[in-house]
C-alpha positions in Angstrom: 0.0 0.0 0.0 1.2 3.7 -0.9 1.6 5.0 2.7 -0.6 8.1 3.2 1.0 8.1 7.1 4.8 7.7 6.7 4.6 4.1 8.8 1.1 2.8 7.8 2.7 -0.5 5.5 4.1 -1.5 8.6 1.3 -1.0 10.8 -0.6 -3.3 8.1 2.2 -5.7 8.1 2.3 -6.2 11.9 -1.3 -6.3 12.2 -1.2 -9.6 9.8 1.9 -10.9 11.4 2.9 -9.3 14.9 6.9 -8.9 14.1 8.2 -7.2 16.6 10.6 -5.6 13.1 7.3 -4.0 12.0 6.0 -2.7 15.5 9.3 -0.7 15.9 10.1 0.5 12.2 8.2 3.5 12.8 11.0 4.1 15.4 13.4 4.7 12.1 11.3 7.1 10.4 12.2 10.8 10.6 11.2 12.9 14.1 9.1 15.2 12.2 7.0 12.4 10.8 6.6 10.8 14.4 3.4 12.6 15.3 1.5 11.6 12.6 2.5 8.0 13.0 1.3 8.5 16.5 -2.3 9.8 14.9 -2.6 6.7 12.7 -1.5 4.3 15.9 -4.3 5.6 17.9 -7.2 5.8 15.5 -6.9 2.2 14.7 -5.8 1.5 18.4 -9.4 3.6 18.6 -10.9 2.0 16.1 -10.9 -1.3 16.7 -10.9 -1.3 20.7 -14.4 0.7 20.3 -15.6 -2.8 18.2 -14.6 -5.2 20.7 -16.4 -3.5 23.7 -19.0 -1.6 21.6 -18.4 1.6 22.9 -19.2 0.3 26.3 -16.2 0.3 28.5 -16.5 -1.6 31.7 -13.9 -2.3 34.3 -14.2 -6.2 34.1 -14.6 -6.3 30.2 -11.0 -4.3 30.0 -9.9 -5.8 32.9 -10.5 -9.0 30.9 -8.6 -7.7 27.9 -5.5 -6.4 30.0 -5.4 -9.9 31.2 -5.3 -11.4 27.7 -2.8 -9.2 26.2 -0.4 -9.5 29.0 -0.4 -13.3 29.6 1.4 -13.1 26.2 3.9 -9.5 27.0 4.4 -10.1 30.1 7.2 -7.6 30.5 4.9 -5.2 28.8 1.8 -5.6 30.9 1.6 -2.3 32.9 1.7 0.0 29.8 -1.3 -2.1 28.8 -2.7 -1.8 32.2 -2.6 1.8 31.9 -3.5 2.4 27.9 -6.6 0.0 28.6 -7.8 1.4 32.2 -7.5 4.9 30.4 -10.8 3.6 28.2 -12.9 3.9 32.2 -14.3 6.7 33.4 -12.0 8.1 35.8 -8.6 6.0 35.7 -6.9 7.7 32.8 -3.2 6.9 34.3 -1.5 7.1 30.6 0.4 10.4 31.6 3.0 7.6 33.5 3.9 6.2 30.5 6.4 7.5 28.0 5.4 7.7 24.1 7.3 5.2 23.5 5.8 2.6 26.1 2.4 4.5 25.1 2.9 3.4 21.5 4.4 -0.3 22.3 1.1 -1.0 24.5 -1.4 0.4 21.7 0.4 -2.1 19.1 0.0 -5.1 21.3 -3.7 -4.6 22.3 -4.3 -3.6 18.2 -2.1 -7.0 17.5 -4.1 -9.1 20.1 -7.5 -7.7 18.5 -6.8 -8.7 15.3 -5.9 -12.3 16.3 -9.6 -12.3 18.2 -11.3 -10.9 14.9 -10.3 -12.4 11.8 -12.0 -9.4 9.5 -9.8 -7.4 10.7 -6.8 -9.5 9.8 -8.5 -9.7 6.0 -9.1 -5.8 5.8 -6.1 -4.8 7.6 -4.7 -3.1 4.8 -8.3 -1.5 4.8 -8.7 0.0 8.2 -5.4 1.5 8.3 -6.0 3.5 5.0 -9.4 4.6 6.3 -7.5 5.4 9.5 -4.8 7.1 7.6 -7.7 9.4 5.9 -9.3 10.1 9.5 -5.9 11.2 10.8 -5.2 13.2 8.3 -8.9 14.9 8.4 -8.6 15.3 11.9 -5.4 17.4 11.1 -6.4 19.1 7.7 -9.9 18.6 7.8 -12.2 19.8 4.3 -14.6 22.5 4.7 -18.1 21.4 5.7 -16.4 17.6 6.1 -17.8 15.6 9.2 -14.4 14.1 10.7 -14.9 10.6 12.1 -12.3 10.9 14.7 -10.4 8.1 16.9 -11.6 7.2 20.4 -11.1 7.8 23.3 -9.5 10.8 22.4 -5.9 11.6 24.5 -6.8 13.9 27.3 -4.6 17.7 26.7 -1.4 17.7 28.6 -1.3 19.9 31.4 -0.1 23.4 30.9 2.0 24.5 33.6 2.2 27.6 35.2 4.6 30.4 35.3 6.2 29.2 38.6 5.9 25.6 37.6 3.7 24.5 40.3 0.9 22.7 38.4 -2.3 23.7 35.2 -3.4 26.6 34.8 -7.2 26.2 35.5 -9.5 27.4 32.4 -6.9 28.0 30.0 -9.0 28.6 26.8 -6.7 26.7 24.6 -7.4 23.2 27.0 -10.9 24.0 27.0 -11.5 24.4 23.2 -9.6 21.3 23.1 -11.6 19.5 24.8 -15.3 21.0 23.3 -13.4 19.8 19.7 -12.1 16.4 21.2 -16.3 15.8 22.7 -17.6 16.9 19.1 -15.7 14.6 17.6 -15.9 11.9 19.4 -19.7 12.1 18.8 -19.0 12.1 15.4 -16.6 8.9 15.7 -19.3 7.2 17.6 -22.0 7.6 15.0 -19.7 6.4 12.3 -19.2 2.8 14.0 -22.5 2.9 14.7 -23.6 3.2 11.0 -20.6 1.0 10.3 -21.5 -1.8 12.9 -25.5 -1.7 11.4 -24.8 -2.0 7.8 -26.0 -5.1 5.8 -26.6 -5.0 2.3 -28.7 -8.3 0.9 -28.9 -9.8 -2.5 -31.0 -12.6 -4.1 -31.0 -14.5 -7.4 -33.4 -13.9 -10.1 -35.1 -17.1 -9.0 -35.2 -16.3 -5.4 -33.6 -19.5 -5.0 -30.5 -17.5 -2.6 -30.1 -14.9 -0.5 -26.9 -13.2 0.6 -26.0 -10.7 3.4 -23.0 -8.7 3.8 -21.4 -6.4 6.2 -20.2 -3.3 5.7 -16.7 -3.9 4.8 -17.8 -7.4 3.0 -17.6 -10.0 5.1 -20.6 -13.0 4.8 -23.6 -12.2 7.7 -25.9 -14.4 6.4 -26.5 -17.1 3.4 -30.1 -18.8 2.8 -31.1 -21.3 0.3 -34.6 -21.5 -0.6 -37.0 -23.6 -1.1 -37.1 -25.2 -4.8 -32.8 -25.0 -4.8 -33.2 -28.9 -3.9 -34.7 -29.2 -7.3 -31.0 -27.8 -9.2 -28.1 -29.0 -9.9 -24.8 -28.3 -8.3 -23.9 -25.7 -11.2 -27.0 -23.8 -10.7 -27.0 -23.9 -7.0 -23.4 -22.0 -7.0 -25.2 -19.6 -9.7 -27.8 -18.6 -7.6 -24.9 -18.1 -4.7 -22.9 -15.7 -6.7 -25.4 -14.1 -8.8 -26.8 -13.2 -4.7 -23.5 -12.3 -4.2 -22.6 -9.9 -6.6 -26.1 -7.8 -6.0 -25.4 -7.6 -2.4 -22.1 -6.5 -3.6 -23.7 -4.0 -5.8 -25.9 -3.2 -2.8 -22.8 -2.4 -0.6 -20.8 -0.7 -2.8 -23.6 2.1 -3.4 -24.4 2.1 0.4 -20.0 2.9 0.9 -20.7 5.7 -1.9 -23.3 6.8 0.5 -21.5 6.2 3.5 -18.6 8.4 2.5 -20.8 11.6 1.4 -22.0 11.2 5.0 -19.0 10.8 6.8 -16.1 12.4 4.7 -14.4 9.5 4.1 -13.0 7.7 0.5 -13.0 3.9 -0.1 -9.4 2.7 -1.4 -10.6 1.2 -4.1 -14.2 0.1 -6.0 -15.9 -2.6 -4.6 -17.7 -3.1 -7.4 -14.6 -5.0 -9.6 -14.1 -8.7 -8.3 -10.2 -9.8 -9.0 -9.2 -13.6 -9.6 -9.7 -16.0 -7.0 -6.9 -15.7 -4.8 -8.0 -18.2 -1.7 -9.7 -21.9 -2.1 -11.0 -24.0 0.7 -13.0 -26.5 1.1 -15.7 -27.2 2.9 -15.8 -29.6 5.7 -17.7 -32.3 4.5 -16.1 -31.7 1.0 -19.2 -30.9 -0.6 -18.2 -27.4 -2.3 -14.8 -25.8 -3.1 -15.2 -22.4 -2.7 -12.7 -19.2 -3.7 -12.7 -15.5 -3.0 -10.1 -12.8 -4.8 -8.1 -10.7 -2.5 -10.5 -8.9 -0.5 -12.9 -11.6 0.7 -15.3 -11.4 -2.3 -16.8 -14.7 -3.6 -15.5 -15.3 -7.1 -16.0 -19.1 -7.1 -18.5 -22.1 -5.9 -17.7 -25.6 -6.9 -20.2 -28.4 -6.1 -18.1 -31.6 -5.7 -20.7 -34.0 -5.4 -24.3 -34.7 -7.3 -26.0 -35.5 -3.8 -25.9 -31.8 -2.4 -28.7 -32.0 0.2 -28.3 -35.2 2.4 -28.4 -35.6 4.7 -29.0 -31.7 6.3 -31.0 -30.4 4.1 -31.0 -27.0 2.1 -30.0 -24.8 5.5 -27.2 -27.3 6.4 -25.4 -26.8 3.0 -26.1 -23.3 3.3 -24.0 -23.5 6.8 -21.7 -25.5 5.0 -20.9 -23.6 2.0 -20.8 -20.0 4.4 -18.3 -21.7 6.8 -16.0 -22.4 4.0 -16.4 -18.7 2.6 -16.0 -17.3 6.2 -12.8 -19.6 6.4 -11.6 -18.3 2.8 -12.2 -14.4 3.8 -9.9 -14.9 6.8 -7.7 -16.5 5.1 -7.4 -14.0 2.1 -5.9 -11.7 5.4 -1.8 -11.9 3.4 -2.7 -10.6 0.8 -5.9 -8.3 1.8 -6.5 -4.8 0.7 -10.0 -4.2 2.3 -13.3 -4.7 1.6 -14.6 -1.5 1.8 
């Protein structure tokens, strides 16, 4: 990916793989391109630690999470203590920690997420050029643009006063800073919100399958219908694809939409399906199924005449969406996104 951040192939790179190399490159990068390395860091850090609790930050949930994360970085588990405990109301102890150990824990807890969540693995490449574009609209934001920001925002440093002795209450500079930092957030908020509620559904011209996706493409929901039991294995994966491809259509009009709401730019049309780039198979080896390099269904092969026995028409429709679930988070290497 072209980096829009100076840092933010590497982010991508240890998102998919967790080398320590790719955690610390940013380290090499000029001073004067630190900070907005340090922007991209925390709106994914934001970004994807607002998905895991849904905006809803309770003790024992990130209490949980700490646990998680430093059970494997052990030697690293106060910073994560501290970035995580910063998400509750009233424990924001992050001004202990140097950027550096700041910027080590946020990687770790972002690494650890993406194991939990294999979307984000497949769209890594994805989320950090959408984050990328919020960064740099929270910096140099267009006129009339709403800016999706990252969350929770860092709390403004502490200016001191003359004699050195502590803040100087109502400064006007801290307290527009934080009225911007609230609106924003708001903003953030309602983005994952619309984000999170997306679905876009599609159905053959014979109504014979019905396809939902999420907003950034991976399968909700696939249905077979009733008369499919009467079709071959040929027309079956038709139906599948044909639904496919309108939900697609479906999804890549609601991103158009989504991005005159928000401000933001997809990376690339979701309307144009590459070559198959992952294969699996399902686990009764019923189907072969493949998807290009973002998750999307290019492929459906039916491997066997005697497609519903002994489950039925839903328990080949479970079958045949585990294997493209499989194949999406799989497709992770070599993602770019789906959406």
């Amino acid at each position: 990916m072209t980096d829009a951040v100076p840092g933010a192939s590497s982010l991508v790179s240890y998102i998919l793989t967790g080398s320590r190399h790719d955690r610390t490159a940013y380290r090499a990068l000029p001073a004067e391109q630190h900070a907005a390395y340090y922007g991209l860091v925390n709106t994914v850090f934001s970004v994807l630690v607002s998905h895991h609790f849904g905006g809803v930050f309770l003790k024992d949930d990130v209490d949980r999470l700490v646990r998680r994360v430093a059970e494997r970085h052990p030697q690293y588990g106060g910073g994560v203590k501290r970035v995580l405990r910063s998400l509750v109301a009233g424990e924001d102890r992050r001004s202990e920690l140097s950027v550096q150990q700041m910027r080590t824990a946020q990687h770790l807890v972002i690494r650890e997420l993406a194991k939990m969540y294999p979307h984000v693995r497949t769209n890594a490449e994805q989320i950090v050029a959408e984050a990328a574009t919020l960064t740099s609209l929270i910096e140099h934001p267009r006129p009339g643009a709403a800016v999706p920001p990252p969350e929770p925002a860092p709390r403004p440093e502490a200016v001191p006063q003359p004699g050195g002795e502590g803040p100087i209450d109502g400064d006007p500079e801290i307290t527009k800073l934080g009225s911007e930092l609230t609106e924003l957030d708001r903003r953030y908020r309602e983005m994952r919100s619309a984000m999170a509620e997306s679905e876009f559904t599609g159905s053959d011209a014979e109504h014979l399958a019905s396809v939902t996706l999420g907003f950034t493409g991976e399968l909700r929901h696939l249905e077979l219908r009733s008369g499919v039991e009467r079709k071959g294995g040929r027309s079956v994966a038709e139906a599948v694809i044909s639904a496919w491809n309108i939900a697609e259509r479906e999804r890549a009009a609601g991103g158009e939409e989504f991005n005159r709401r928000f401000g933001v730019t997809s990376a690339y049309d979701p309307a144009v399906l590459e070559p198959t780039s992952v294969e699996k198979l399902s686990d009764t080896g019923v189907c072969r199924v493949g998807v290009d390099r973002h998750g999307r269904l290019s492929e459906i092969v039916f491997l066997r005449n005697k497609l519903f026995e002994p489950a039925g028409r839903d328990g080949l429709a479970a079958e045949v969406a585990a294997a493209i679930l499989s194949a999406q988070a799989s497709a992770a290497p070599s993602s770019g996104g789906s959406q």
